[in-house]
TORGU-272458 format. One record per atom (N, C-alpha, C): atom name; x, y, z; residue in one letter. Coordinates in steps of 0.1 Angstrom, whole numbers, plus 5000, padded with zeros to 4 digits. Layout:
// TORGU-272458
at,X,Y,Z,aa
CA,X,Y,Z,A
...
// end
This chain:
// TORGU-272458
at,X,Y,Z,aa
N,4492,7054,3041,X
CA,4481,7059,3032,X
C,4485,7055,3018,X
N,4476,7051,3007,X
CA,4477,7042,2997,X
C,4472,7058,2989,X
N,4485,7058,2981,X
CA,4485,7067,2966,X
C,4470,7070,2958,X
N,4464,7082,2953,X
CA,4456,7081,2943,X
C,4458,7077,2928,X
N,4447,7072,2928,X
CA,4447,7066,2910,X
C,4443,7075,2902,X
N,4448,7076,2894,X
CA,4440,7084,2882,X
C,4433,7075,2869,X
N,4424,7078,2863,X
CA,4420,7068,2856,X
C,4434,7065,2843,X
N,4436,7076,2839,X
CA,4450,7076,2830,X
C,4461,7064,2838,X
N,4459,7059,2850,X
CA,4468,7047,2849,X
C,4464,7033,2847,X
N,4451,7035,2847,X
CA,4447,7023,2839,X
C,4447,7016,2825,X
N,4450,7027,2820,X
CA,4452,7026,2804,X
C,4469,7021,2797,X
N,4464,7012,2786,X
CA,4479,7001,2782,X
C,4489,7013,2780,X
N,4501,7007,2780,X
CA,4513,7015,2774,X
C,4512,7012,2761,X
N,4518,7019,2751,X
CA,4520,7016,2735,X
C,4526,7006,2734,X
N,4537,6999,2744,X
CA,4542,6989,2739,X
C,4534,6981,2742,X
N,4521,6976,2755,X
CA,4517,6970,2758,X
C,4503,6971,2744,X
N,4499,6981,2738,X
CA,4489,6975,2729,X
C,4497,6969,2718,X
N,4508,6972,2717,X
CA,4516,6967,2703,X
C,4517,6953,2707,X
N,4516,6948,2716,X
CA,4519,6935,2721,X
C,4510,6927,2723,X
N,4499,6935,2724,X
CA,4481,6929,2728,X
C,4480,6925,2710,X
N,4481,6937,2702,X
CA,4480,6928,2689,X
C,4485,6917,2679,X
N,4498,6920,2687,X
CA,4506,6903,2681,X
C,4501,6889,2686,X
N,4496,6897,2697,X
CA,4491,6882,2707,X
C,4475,6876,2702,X
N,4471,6890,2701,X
CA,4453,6889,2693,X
C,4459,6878,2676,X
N,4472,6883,2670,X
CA,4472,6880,2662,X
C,4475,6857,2661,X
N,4485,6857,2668,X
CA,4488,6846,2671,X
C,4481,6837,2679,X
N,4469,6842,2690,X
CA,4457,6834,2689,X
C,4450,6826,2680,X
N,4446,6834,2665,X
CA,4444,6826,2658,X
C,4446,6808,2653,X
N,4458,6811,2657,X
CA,4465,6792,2649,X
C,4463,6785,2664,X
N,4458,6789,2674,X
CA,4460,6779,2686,X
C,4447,6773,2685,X
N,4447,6763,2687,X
CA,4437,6750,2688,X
C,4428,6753,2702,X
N,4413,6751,2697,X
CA,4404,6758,2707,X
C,4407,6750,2724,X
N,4413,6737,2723,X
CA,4413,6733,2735,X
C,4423,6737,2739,X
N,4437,6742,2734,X
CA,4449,6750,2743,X
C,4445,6760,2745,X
N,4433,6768,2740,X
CA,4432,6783,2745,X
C,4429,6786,2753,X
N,4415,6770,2756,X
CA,4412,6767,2771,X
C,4414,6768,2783,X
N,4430,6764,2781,X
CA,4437,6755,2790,X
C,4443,6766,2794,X
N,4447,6779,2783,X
CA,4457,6787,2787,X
C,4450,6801,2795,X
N,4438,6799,2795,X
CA,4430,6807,2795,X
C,4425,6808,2810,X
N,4424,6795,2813,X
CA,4420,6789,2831,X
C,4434,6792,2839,X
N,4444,6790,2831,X
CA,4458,6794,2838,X
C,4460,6807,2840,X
N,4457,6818,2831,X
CA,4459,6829,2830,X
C,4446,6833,2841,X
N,4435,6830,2841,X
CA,4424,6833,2854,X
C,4433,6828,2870,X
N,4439,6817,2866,X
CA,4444,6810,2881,X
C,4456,6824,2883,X
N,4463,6830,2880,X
CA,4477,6836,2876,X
C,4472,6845,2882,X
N,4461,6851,2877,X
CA,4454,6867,2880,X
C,4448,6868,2891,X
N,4445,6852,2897,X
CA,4441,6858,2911,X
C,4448,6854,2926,X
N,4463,6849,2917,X
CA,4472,6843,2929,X
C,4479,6859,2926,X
N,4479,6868,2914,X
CA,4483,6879,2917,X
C,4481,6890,2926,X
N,4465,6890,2924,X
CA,4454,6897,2932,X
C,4458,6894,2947,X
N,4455,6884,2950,X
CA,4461,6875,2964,X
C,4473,6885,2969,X
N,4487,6881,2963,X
CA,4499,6889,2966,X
C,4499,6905,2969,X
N,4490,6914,2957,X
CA,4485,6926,2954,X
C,4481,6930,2974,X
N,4469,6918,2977,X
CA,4459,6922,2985,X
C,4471,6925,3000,X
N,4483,6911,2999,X
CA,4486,6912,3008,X
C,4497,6920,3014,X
N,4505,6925,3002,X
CA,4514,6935,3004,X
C,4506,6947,3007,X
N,4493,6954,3003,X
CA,4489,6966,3007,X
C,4483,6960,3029,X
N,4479,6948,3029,X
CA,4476,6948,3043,X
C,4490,6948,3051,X
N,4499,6944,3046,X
CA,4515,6942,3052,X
C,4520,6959,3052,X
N,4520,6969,3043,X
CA,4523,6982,3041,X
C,4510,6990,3052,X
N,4503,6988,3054,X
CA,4492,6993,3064,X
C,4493,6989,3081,X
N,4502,6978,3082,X
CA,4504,6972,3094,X
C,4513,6984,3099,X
// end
């Protein structure tokens, strides 16, 4: 049986927004076609994540 969520765990850590802003901040100087590029990779990343996420909870239910 798979743990309840609370919505409170969906929310950043402090360090994680302090780190969202350096990154908001250092987007700026990046050239619109690497942001592109990094952007499609970061979609590809998130759903080879998802993928792994899906299959360890079907492997833990087996």
């Amino acid at each position: 049986m798979l743990p309840t969520l609370e919505p409170q765990d969906f929310d950043l850590t402090i360090e994680q927004e302090f780190k969202l802003v350096l990154y908001s901040q250092q987007v700026k100087e990046i050239p619109p076609e690497k942001l592109r590029a990094s952007l499609l990779e970061i979609v590809r990343q998130l759903m080879i994540t998802k993928n792994i996420l899906e299959a360890l909870v079907r492997k833990g239910g087996e």
